[in-house]
C-alpha positions in Angstrom: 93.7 118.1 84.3 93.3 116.5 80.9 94.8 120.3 79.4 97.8 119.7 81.7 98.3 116.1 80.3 97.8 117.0 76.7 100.3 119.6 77.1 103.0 117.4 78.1 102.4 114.0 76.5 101.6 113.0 72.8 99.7 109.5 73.6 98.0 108.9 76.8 96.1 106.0 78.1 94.1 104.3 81.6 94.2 100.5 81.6 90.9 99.9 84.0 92.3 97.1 86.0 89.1 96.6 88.2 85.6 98.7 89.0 83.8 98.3 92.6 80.1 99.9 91.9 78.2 101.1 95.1 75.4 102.5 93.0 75.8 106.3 94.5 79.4 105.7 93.5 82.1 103.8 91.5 85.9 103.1 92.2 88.1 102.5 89.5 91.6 100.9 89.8 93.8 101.5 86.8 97.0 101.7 85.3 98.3 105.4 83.2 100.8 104.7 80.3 102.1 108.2 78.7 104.9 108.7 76.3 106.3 112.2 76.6 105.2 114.6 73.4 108.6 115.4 72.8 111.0 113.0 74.1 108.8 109.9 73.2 109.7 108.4 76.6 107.4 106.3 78.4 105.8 107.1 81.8 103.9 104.3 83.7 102.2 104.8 87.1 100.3 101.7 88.1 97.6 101.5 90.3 96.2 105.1 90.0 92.5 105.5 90.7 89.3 107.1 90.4 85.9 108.1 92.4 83.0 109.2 90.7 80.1 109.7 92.8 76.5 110.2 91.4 73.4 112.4 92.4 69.9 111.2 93.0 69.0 112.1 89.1 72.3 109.6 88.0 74.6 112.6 86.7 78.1 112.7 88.2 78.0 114.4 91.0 82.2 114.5 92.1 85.2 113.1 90.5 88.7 112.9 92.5 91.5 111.3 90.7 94.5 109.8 92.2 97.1 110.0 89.6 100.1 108.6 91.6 100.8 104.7 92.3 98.8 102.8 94.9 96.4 105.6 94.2 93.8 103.1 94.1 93.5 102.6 97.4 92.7 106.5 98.0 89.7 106.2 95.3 88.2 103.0 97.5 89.2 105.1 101.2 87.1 107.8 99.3 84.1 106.2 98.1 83.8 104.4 101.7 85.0 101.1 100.4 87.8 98.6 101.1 90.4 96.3 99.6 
């Protein structure tokens, strides 16, 4: 994934806009800000989200990312959580 948005934007950024953590897992709520590598232009998507989940020993065991806006609520359906 990170390849793919390297190859397409110069300057690329999540704004963590909130973190639930389970323990065995961890929803983040975010915000991606881009700006194209050629054209400069800005690309926004707000609300995106991400599940990490860990294994007994604390390494990460999955991690699903919802890059489209209101993805955040996908991370929190994922990790078993709600609003």
């Amino acid at each position: 994934m990170y390849a793919d948005i390297d190859g397409v934007f110069g300057e690329w950024s999540f704004a963590i806009r909130g973190v639930v953590d389970r323990g065995d897992r961890l929803a983040v709520r975010a915000d991606f800000v881009a700006h194209g590598r050629s054209s400069g232009v800005e690309t926004t998507l707000k609300d995106v989200g991400m599940l990490v989940e860990y294994s007994p020993r604390g390494k990460t065991a999955r991690q699903d990312w919802f890059v489209e806006s209101g993805g955040w609520r996908r991370a929190f359906e994922a990790a078993g959580l709600s609003e």
